[in-house]
DSSP file (Angstrom, degrees, kcal/mol; ACC not computed):
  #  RESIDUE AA STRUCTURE BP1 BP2  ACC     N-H-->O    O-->H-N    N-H-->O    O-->H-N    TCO  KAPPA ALPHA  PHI   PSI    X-CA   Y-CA   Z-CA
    1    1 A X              0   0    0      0, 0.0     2,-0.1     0, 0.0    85,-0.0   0.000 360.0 360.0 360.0 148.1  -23.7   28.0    7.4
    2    2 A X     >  -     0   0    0      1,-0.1     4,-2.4    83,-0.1     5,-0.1  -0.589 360.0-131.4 -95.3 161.6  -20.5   29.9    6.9
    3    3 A X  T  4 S+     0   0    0      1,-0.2     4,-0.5     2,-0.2    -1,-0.1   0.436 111.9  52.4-104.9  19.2  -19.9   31.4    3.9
    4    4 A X  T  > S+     0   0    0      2,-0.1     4,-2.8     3,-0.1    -1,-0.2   0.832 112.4  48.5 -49.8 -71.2  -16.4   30.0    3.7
    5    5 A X  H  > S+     0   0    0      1,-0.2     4,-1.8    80,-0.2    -2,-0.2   0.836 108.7  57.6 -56.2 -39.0  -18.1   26.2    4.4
    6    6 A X  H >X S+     0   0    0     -4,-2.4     4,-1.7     2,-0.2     3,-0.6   0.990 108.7  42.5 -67.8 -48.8  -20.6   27.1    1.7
    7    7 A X  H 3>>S+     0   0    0     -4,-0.5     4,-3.3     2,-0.2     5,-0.6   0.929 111.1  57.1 -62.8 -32.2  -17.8   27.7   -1.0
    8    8 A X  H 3X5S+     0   0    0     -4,-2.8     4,-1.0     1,-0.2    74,-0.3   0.871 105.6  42.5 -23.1 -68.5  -16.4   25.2    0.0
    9    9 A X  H <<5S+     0   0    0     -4,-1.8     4,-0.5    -3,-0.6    -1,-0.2   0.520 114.3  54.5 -77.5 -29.2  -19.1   22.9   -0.5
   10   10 A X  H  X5S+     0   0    0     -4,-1.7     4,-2.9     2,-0.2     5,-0.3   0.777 107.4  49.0 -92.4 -36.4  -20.0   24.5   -3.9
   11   11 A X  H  X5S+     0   0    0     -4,-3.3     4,-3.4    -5,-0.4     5,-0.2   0.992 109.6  52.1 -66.5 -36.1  -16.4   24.2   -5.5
   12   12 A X  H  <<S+     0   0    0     -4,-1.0     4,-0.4    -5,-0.6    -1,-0.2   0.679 115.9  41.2 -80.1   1.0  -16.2   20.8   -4.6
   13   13 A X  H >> S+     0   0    0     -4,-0.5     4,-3.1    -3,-0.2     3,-0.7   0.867 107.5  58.7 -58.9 -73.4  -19.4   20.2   -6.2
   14   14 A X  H 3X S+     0   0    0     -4,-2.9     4,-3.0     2,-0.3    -2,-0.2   0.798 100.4  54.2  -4.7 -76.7  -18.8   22.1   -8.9
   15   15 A X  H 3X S+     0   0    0     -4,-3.4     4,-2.5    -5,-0.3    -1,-0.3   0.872 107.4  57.7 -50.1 -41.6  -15.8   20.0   -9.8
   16   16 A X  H <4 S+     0   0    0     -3,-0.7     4,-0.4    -4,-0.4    -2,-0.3   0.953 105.8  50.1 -47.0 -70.8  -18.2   16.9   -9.7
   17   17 A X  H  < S+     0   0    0     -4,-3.1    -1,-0.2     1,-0.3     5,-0.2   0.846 106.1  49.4 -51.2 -44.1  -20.1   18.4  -11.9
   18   18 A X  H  X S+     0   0    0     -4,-3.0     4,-1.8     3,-0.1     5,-0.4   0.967 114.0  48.7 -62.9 -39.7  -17.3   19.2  -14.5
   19   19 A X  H >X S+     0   0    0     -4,-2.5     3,-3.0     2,-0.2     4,-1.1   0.685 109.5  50.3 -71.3 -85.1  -16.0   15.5  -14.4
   20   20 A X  H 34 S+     0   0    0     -4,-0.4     2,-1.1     1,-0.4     3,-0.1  -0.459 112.2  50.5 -34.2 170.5  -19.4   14.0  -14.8
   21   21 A X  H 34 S+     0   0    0      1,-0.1    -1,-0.4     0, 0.0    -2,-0.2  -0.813 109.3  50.2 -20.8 -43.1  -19.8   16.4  -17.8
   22   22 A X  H X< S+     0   0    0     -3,-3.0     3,-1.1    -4,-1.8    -2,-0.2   0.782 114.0  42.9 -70.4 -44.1  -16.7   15.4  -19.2
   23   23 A X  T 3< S+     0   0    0     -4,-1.1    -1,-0.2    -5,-0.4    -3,-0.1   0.926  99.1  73.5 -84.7 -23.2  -17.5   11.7  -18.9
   24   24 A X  T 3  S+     0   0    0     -5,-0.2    -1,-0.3     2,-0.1     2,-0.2   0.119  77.3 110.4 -58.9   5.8  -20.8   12.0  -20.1
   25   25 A X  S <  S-     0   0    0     -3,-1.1     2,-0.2    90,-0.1     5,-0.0  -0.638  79.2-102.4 -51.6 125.3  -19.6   12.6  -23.3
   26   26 A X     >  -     0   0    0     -2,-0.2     4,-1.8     1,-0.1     2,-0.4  -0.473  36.7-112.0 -74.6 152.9  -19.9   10.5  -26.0
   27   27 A X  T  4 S+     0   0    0     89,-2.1    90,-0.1    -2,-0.2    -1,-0.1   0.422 117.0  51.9 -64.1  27.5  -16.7    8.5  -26.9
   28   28 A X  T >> S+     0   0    0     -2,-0.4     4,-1.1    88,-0.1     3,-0.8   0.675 113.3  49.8-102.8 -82.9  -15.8   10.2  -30.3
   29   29 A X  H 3> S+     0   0    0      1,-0.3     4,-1.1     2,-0.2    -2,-0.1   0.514 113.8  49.4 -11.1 -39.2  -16.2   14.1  -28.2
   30   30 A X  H >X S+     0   0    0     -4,-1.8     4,-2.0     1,-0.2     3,-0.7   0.953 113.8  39.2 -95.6 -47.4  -14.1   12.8  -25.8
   31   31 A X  H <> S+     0   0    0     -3,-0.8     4,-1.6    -5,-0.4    -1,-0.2   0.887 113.6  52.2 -53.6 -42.2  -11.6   11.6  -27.9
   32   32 A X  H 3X S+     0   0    0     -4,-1.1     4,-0.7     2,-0.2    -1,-0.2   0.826 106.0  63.2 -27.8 -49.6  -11.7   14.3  -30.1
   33   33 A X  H XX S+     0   0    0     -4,-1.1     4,-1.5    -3,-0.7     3,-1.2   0.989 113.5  28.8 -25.4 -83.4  -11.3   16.3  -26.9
   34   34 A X  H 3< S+     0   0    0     -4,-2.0     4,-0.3     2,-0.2    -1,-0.2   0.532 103.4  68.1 -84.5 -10.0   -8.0   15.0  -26.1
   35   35 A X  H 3< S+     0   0    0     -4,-1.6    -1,-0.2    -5,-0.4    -2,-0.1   0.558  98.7  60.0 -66.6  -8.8   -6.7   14.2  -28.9
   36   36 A X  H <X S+     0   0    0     -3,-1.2     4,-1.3    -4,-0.7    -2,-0.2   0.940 113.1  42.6 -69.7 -70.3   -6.7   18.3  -29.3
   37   37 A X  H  X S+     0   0    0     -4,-1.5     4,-0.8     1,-0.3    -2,-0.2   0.558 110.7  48.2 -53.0 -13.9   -4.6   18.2  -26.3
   38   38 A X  H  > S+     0   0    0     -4,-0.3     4,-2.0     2,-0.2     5,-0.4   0.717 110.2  53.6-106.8 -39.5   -2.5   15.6  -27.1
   39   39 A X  H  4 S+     0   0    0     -5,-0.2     4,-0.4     2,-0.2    -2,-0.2   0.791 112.1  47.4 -68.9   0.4   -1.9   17.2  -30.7
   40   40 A X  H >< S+     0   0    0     -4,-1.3     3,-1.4     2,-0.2    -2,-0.2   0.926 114.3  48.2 -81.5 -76.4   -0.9   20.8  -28.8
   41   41 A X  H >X S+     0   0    0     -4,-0.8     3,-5.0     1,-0.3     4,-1.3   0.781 113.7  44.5 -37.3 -86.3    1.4   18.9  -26.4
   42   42 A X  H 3X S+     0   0    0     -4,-2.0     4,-2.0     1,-0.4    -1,-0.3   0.574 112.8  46.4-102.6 -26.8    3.1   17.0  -29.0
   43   43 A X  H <4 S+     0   0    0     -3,-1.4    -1,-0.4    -4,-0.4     4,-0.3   0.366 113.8  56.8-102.8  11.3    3.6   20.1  -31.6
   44   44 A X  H <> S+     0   0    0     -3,-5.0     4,-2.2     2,-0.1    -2,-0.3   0.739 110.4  43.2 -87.3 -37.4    5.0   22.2  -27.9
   45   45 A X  H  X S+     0   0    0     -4,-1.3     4,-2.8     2,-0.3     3,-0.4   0.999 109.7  60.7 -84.8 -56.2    7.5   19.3  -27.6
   46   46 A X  H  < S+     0   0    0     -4,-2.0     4,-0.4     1,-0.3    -1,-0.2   0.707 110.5  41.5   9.3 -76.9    8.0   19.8  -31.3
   47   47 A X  H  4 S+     0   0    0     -4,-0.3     3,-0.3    -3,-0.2    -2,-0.3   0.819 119.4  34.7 -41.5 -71.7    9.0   22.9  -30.6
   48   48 A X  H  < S+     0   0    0     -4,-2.2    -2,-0.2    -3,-0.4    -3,-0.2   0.470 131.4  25.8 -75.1  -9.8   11.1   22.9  -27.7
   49   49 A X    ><  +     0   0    0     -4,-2.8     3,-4.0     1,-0.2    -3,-0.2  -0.034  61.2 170.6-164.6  72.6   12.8   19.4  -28.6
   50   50 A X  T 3  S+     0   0    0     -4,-0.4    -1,-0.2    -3,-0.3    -2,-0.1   0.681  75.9  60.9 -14.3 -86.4   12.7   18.7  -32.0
   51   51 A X  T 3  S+     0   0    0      2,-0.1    -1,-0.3    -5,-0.0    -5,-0.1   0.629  85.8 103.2 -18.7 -52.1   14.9   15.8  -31.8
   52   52 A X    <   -     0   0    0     -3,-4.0     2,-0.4    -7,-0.1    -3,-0.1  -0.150  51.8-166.2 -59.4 140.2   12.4   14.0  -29.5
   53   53 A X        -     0   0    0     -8,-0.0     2,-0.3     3,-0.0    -2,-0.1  -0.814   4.8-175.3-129.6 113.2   10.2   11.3  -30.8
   54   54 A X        -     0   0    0     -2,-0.4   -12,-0.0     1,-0.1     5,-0.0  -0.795  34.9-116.0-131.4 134.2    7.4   10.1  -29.2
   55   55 A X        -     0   0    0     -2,-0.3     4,-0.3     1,-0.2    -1,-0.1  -0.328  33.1-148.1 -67.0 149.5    4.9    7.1  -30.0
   56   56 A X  S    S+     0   0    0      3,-0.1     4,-0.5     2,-0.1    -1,-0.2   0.402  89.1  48.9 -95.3   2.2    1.6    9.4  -30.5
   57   57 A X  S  > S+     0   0    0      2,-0.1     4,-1.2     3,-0.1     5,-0.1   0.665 114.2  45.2-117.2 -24.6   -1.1    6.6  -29.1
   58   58 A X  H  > S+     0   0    0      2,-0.2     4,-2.4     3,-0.1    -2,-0.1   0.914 108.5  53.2 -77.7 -17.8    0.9    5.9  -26.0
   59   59 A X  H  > S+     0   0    0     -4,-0.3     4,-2.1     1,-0.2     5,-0.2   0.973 112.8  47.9 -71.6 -45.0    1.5    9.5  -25.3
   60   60 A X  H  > S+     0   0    0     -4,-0.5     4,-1.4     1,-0.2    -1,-0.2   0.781 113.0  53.7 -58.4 -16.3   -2.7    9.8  -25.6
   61   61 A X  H  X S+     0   0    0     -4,-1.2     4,-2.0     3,-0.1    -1,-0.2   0.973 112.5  35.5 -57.3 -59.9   -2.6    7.0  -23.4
   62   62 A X  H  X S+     0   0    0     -4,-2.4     4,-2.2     1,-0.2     5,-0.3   0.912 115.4  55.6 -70.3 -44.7   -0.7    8.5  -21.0
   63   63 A X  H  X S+     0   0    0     -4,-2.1     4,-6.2     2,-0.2    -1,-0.2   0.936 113.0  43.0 -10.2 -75.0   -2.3   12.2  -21.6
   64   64 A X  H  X S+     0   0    0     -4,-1.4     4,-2.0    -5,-0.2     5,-0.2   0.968 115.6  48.6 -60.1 -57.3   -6.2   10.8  -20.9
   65   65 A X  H  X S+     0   0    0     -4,-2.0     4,-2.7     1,-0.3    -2,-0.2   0.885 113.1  49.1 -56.2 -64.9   -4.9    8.4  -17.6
   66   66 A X  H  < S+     0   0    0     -4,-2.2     4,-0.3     1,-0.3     5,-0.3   0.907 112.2  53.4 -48.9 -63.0   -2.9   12.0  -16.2
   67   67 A X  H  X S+     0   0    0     -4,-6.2     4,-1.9    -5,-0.3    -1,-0.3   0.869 104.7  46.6 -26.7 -70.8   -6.3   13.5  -16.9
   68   68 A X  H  X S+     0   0    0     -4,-2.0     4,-2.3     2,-0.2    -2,-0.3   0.943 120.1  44.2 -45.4 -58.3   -8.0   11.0  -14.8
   69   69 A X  H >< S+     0   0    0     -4,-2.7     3,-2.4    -5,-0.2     2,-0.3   0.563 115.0  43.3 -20.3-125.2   -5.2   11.7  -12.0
   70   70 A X  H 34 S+     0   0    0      1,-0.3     4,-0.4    -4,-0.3    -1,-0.2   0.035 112.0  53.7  22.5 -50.0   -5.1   15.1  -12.2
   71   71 A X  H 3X S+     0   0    0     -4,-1.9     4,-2.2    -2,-0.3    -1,-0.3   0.899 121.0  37.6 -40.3 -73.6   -9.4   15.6  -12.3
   72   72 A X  T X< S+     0   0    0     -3,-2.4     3,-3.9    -4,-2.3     2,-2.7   0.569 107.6  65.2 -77.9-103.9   -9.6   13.5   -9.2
   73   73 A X  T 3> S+     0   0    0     55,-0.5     4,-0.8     1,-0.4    -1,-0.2   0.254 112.1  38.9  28.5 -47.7   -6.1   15.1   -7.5
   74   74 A X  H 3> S+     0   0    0     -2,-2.7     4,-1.3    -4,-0.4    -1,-0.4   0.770 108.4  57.4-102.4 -21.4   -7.9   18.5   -7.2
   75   75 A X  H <X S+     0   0    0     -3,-3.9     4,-1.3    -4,-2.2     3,-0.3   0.932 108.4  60.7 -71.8 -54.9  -11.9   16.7   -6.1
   76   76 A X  H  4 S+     0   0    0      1,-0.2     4,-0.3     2,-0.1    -2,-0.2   0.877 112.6  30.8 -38.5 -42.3   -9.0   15.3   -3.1
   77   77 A X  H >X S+     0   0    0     -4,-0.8     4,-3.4     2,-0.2     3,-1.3   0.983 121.0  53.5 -76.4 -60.8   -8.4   19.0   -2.1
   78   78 A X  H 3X S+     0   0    0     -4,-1.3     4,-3.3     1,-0.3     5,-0.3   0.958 116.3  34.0 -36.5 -82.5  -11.7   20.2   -2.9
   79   79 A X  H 3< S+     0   0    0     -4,-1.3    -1,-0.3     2,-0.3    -2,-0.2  -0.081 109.7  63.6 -90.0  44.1  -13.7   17.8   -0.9
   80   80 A X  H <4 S+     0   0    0     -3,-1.3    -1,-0.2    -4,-0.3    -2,-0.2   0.287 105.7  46.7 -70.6 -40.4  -11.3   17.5    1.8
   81   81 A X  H >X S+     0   0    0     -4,-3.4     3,-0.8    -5,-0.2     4,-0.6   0.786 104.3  61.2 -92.8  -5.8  -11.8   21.1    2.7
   82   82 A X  H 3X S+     0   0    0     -4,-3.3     4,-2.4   -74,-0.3     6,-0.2   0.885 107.9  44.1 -45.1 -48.8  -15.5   20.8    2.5
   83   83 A X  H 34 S+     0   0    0     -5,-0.3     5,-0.3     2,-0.2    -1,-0.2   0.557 114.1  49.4 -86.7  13.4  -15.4   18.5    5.2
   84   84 A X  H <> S+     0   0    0     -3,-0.8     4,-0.6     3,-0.1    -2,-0.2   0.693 110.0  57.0 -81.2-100.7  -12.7   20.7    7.1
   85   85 A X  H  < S+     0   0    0     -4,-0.6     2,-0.9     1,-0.3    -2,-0.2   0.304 102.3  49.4  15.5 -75.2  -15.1   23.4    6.5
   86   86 A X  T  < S-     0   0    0     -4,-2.4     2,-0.5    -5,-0.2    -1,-0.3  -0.414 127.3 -89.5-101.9  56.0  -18.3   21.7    8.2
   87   87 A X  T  4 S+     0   0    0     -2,-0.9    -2,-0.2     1,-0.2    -3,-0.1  -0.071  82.0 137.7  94.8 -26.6  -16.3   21.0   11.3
   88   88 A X     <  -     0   0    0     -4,-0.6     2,-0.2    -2,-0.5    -1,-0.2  -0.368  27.1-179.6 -54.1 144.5  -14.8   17.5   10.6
   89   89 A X    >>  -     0   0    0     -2,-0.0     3,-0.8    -5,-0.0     4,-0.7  -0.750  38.2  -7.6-158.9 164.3  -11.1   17.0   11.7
   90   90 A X  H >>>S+     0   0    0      1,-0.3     4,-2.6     2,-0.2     3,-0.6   0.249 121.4   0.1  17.0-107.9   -8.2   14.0   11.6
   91   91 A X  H 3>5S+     0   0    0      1,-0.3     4,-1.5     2,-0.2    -1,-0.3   0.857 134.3  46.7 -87.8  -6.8   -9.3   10.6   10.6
   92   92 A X  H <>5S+     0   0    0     -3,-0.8     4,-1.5     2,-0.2    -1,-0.3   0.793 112.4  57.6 -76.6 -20.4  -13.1   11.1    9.9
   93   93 A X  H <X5S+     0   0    0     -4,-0.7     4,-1.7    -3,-0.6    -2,-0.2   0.895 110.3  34.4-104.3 -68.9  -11.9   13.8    8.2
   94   94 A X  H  <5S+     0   0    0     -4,-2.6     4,-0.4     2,-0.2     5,-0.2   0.910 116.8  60.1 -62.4 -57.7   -9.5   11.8    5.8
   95   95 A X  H  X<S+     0   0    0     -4,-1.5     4,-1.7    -5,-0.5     3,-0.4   0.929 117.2  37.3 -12.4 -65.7  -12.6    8.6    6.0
   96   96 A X  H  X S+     0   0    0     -4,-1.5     4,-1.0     1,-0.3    -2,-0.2   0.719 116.1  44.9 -71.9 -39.7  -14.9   11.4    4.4
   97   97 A X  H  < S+     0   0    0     -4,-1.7    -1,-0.3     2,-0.2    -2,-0.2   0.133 119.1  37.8-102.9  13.0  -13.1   13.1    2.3
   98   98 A X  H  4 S+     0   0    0     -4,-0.4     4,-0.2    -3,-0.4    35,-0.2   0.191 118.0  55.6 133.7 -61.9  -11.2   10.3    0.4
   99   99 A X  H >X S+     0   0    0     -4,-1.7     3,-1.7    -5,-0.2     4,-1.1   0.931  99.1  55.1 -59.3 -66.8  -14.5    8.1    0.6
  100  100 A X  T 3< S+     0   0    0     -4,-1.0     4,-0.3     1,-0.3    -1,-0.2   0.433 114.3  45.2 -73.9 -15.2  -16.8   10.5   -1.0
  101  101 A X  T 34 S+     0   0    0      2,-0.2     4,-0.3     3,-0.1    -1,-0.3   0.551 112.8  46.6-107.2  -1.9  -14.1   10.5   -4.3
  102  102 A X  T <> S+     0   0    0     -3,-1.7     4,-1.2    -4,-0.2    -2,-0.2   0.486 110.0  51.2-117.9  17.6  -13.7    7.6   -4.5
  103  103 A X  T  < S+     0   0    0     -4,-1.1    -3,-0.2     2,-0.2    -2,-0.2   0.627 110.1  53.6 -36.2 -56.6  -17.5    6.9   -4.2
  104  104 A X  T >> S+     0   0    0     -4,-0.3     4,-2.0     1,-0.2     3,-0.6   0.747 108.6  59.2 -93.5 -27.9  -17.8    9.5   -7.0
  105  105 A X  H 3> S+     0   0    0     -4,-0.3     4,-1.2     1,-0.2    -2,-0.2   0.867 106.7  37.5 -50.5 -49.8  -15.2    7.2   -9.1
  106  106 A X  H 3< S+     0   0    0     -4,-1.2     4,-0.3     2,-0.2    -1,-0.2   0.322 118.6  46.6 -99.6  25.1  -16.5    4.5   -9.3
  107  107 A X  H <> S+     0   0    0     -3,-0.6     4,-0.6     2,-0.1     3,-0.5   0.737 105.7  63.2 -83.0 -59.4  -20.2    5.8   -9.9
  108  108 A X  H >X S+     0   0    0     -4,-2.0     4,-1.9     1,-0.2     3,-1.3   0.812 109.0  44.2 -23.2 -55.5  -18.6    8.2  -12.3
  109  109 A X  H 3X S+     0   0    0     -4,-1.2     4,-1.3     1,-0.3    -1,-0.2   0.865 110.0  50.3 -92.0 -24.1  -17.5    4.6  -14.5
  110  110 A X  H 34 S+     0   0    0     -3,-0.5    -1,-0.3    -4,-0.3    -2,-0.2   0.389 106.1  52.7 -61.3   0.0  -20.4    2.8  -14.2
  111  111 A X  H X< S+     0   0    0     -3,-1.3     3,-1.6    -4,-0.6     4,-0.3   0.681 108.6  56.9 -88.6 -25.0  -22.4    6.0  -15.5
  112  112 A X  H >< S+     0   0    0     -4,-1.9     3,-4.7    -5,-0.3     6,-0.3   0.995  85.4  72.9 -43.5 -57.7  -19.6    5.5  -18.3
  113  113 A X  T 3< S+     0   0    0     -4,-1.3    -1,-0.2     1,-0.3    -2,-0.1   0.911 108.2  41.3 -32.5 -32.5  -20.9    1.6  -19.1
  114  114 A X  T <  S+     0   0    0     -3,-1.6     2,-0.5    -4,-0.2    -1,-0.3   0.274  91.3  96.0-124.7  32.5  -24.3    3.8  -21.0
  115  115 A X  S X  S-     0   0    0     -3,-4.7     3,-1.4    -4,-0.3   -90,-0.1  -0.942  87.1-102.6-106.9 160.9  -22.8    6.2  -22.5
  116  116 A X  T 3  S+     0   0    0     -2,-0.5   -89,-2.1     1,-0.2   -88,-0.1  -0.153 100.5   4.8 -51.9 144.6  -22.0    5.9  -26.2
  117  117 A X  T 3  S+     0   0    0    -91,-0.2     2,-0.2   -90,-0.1    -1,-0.2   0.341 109.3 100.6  80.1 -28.9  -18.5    5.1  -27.0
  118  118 A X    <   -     0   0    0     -3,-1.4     2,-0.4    -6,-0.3    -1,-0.1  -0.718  50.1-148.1-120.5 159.4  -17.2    4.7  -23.3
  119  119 A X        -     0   0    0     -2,-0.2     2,-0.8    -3,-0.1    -6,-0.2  -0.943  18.2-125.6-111.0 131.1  -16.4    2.4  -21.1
  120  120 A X        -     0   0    0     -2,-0.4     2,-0.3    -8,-0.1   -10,-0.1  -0.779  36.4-175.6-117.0  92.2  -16.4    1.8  -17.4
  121  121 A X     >  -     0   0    0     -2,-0.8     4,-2.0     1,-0.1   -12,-0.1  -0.639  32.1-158.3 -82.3 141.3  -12.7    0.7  -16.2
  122  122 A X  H  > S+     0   0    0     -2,-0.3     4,-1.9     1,-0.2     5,-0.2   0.941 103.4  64.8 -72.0 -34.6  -11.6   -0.5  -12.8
  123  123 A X  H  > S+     0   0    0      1,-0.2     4,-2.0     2,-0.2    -1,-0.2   0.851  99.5  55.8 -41.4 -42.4   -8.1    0.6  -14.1
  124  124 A X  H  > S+     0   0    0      2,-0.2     4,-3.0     3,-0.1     5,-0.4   0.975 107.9  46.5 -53.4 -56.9   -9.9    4.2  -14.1
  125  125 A X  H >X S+     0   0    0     -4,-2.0     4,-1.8     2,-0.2     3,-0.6   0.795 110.5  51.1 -36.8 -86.3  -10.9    3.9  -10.2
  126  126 A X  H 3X S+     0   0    0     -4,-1.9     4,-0.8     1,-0.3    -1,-0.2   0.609 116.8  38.9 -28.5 -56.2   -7.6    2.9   -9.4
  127  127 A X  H >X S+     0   0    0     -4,-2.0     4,-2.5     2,-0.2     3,-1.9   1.000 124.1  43.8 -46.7 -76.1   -6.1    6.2  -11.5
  128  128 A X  H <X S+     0   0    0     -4,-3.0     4,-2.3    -3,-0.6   -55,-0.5   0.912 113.4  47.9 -37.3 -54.0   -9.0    8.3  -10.0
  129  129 A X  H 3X S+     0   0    0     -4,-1.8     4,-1.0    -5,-0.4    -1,-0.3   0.621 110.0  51.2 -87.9  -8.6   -8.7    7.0   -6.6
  130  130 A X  H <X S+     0   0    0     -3,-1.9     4,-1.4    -4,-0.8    -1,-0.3   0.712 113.5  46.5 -88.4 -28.7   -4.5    7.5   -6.3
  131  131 A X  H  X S+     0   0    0     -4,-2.5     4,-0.8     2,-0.2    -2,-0.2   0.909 109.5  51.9 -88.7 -19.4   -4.8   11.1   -7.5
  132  132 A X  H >X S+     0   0    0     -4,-2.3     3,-5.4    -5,-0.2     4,-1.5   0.964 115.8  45.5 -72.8 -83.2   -7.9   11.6   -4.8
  133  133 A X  H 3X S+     0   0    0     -4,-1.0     4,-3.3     1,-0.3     5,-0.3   0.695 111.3  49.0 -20.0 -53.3   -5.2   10.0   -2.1
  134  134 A X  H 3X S+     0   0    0     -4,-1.4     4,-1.9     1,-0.3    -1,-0.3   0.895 115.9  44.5 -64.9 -36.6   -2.3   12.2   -3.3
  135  135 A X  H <X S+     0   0    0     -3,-5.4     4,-1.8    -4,-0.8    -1,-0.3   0.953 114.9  49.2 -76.4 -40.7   -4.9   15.4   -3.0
  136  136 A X  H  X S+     0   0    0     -4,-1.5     4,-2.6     2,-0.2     3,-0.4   0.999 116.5  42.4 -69.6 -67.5   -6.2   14.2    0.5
  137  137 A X  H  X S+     0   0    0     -4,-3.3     4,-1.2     1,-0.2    -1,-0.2   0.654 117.6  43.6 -50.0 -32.8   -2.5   13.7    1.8
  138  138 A X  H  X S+     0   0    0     -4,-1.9     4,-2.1    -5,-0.3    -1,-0.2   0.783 114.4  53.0 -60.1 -49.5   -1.2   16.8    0.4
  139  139 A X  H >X S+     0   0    0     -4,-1.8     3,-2.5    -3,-0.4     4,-1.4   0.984 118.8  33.7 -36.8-103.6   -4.3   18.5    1.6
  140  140 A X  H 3X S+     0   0    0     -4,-2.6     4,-3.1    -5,-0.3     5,-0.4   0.814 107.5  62.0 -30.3 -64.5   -3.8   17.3    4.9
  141  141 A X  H 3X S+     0   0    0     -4,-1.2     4,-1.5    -5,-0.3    -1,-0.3   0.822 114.6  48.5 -41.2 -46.8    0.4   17.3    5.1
  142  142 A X  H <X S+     0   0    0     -3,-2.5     4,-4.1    -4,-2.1    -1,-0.2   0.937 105.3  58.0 -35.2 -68.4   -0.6   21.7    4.5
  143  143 A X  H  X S+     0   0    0     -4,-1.4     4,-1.8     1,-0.2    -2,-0.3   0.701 107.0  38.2 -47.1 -39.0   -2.7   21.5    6.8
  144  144 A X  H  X S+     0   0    0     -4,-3.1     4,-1.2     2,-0.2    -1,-0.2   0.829 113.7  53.9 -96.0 -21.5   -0.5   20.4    9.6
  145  145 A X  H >X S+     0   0    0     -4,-1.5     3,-2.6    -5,-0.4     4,-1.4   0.962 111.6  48.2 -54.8 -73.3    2.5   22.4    8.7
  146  146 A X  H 3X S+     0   0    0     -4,-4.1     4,-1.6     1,-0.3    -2,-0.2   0.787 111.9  49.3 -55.0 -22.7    0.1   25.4    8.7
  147  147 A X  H 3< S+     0   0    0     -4,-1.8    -1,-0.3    -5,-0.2    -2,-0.2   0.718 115.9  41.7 -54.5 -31.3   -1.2   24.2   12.1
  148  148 A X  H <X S+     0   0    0     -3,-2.6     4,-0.8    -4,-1.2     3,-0.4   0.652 114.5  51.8 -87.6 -23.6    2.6   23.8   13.7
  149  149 A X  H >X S+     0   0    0     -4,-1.4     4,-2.2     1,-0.3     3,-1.1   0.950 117.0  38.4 -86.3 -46.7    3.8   27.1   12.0
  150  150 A X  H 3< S+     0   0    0     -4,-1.6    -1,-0.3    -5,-0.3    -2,-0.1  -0.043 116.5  53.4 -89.4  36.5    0.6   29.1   13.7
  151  151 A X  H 3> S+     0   0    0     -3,-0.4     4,-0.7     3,-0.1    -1,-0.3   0.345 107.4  50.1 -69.1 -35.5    1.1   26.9   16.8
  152  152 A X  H <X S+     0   0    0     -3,-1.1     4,-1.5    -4,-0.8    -2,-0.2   0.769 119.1  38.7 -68.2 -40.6    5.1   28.1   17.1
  153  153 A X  H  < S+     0   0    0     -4,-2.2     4,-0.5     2,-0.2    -3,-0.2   0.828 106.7  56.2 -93.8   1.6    4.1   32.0   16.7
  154  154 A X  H >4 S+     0   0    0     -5,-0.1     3,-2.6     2,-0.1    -1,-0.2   1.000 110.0  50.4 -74.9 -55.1    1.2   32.1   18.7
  155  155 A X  H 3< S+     0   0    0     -4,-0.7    -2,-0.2     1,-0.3    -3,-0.1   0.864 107.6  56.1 -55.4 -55.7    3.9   30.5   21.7
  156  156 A X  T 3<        0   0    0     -4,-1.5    -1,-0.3     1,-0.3    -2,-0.1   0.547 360.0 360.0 -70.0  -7.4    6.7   33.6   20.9
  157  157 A X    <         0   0    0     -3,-2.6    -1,-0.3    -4,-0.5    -2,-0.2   0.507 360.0 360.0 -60.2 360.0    3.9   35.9   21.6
């Protein structure tokens, strides 16, 4: 194993681990959590545009969902190069890498259903599993511009 393919494989673990920490939380931590965040955010906009006024339990709505995005958005990247990485390539590639997050979503909300406090939403997949795409596609969309760029100078050699 390369030791490229191995980090690979460890970040995109890695990240697994941190959301499944995170969700494994019970729901007063995690709400506590992000209600930290939300009260930061909301006393920056304070700050830079007084004037604005913003309901505070739909902006924590919107806050936790952007999490869920945002969490899965970067496992898309992650484990899309991990499977670059150990030799997989176009649509198994995309199959695999895609599959395996949104695999980990919706295990990830049924481990939710027994912890205290939480809940296991489909609405979450759905969140999870659009920021996974958007990481896979992006991922990928890189990838073939950096494949066409080093494919035009290797030809001007």
């Amino acid at each position: 194993m390369t030791t490229y393919k191995f980090f690979s494989w460890i970040a995109a673990l890695f990240w697994m681990a941190v959301i499944f920490y995170l969700s494994h939380q019970p729901g007063s931590a995690s709400s506590n959590l992000s209600s930290g965040v939300v009260t930061a955010l909301l006393d920056l906009i304070n700050l830079i545009a007084p004037q604005v006024e913003l309901n505070v339990e739909t902006f924590h709505t919107f806050i936790r969902k952007n999490a869920h995005f945002f969490a899965y958005f970067l496992l898309g990247l992650l484990s899309l190069n991990a499977w670059r990485s150990s030799g997989f390539t176009g649509l198994k590639q995309l199959i695999l890498g895609l599959g395996m997050c949104i695999l980990f979503a919706t295990t990830d909300e049924i481990h939710q259903l027994f912890i205290e406090g939480r809940s296991g939403e489909v609405r979450d997949v759905m969140i999870d599993s659009a920021g996974a795409t958007l990481g896979v596609l992006i991922y990928s969309l890189f990838g073939y511009l950096w494949g066409s760029m080093k494919e035009k100078t290797l030809k001007r050699k």
